[in-house]
C-alpha positions in Angstrom: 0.0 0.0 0.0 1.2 3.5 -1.0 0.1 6.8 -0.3 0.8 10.3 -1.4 -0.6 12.1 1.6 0.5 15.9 1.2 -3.6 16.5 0.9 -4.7 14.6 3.4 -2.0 15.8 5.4 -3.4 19.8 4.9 -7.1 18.6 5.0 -5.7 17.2 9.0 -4.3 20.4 9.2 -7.6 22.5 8.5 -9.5 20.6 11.0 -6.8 21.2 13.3 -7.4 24.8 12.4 -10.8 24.9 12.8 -10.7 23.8 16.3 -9.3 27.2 17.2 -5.4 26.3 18.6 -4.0 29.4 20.5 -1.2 30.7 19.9 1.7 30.2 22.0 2.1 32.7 24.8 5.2 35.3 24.2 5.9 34.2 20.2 7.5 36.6 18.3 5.4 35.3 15.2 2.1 36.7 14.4 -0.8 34.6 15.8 -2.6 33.6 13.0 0.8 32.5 11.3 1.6 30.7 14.8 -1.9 28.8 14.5 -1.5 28.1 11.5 2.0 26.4 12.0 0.8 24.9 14.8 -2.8 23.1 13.4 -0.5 22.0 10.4 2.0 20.2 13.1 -0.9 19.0 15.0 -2.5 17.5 12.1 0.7 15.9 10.4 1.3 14.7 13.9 -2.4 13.1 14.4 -1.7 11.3 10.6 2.0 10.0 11.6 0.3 8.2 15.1 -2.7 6.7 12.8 -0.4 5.7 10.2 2.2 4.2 12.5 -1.4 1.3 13.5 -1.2 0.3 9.7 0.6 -3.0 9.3 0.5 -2.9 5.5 1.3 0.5 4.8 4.8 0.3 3.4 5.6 3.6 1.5 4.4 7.4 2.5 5.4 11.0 0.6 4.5 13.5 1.9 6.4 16.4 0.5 9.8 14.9 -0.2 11.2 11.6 -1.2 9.1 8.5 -0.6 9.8 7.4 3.1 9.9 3.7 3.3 7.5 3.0 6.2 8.2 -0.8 7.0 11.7 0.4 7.1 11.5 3.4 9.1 9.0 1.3 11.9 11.7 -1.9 11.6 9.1 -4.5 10.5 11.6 -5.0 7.7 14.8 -5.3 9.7 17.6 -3.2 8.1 20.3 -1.8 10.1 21.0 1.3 8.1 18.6 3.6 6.4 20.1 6.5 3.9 17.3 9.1 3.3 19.8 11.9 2.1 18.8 14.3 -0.8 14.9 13.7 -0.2 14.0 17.3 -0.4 12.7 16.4 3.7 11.3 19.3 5.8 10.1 19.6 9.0 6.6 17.7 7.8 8.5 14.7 6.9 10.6 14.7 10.1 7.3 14.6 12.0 6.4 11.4 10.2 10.2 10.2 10.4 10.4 10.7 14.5 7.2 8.7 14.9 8.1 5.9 12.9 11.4 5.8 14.1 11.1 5.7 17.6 9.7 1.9 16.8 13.0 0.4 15.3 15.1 -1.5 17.4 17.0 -2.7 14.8 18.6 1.1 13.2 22.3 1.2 13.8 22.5 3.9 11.0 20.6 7.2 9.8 21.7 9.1 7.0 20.0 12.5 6.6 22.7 14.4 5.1 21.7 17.6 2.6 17.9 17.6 3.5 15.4 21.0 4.1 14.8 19.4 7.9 16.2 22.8 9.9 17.0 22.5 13.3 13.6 21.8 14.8 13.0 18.9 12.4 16.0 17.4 13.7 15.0 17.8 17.0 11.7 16.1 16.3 13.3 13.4 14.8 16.4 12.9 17.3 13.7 13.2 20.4 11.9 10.5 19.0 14.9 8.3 18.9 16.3 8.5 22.2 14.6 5.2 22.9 16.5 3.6 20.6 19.5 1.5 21.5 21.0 -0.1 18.6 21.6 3.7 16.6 25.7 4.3 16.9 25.6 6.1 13.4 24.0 9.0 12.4 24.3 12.0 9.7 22.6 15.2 10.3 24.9 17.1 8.1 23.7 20.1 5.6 20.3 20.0 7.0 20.5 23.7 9.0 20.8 27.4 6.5 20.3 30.9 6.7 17.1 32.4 5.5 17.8 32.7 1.5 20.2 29.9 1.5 19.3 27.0 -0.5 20.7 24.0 -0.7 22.9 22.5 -3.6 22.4 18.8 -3.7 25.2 18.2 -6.5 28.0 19.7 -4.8 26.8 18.9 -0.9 26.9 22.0 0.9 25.2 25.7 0.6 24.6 27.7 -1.9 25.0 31.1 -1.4 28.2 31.1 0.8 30.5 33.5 0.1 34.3 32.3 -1.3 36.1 32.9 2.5 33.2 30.3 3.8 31.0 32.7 5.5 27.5 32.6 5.2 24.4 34.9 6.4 23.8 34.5 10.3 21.4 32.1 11.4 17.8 33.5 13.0 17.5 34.1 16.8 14.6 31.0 16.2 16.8 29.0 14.5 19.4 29.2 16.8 17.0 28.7 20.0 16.0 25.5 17.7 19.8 24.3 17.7 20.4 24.4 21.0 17.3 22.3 21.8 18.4 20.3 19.2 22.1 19.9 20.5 20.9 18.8 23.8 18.5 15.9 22.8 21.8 15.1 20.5 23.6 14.2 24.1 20.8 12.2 25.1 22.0 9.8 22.5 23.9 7.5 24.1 24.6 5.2 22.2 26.1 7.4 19.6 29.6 6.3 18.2 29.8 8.6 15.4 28.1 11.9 14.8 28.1 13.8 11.4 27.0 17.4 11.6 29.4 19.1 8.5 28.0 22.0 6.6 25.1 23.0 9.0 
């Protein structure tokens, strides 16, 4: 069974909306754009947990590269999993966090030169703390500046400037990073850590 879910994924979102989710206290972001962002989370979220019950759902795409569901929930027992240059974002890595924290079999991630930012890393490295077979895993090229896009033939970001420096980072982006850093330590298990060209 495969689905392409991107519209049932915004049609969960607009009912999410409709229920009237306030905004969170203090956000620098308007409040309609912060309901918006958060009935859109809430509804991908509410998909990933129904989709996770389905024992003969094996592929999903949502708005990136096909993610291989029996894989990513380790019904089909493969140690390593390479999703890098799927075109990933932070909707995927809702899906990917879900399904993931249900392998016990993953000794390797690859999610090198994806659109995840730091909070869709977080989603998905918070998911995995449970796991204790993951020693491997490659978060690299997944973090830019606003305007920076990524080049996926040469492996890092476009935009840089010849001496390596590249626009600053957003005061969200960088609150995101450090939340992402520390669920990083609570990896134990790690034995080697990529995070180049972020």
């Amino acid at each position: 069974c495969n689905l392409d879910l991107y519209r049932a994924a915004m049609y969960l979102a607009e009912e999410a909306r409709s229920t009237g989710s306030p905004a969170k206290p203090g956000s620098a972001v308007s409040s309609s754009e912060t309901d918006e962002a958060a009935a859109t989370t809430k509804g991908i979220h509410a998909l990933a947990l129904a989709l996770r019950e389905s024992a003969s759902l094996q592929v999903v795409t949502l708005e990136g590269g096909a993610l291989p569901v029996h894989i990513l929930k380790g019904i089909q027992r493969i140690k390593t999993i390479d999703l890098s240059r799927q075109g990933l974002t932070f909707l995927s890595a809702i899906l990917l966090g879900i399904f993931l924290s249900e392998n016990q079999s993953l000794t390797e991630l690859n999610l090198h030169s994806n659109e995840l930012g730091p909070n869709g890393l977080r989603t998905i490295v918070e998911q995995m703390a449970v796991l204790a077979s993951l020693n491997t895993l490659d978060l690299g090229n997944n973090i830019r500046s606003p305007g920076i896009k990524l080049n996926v033939e040469k492996g890092f970001n476009k935009g840089m400037s010849k001496g390596g420096a590249e626009e600053s980072l957003t005061s969200k982006q960088l609150l995101d990073l450090s939340t992402l850093l520390g669920a990083i330590g609570k990896l134990v298990t790690l034995e080697k850590f990529h995070f180049d060209n972020n």
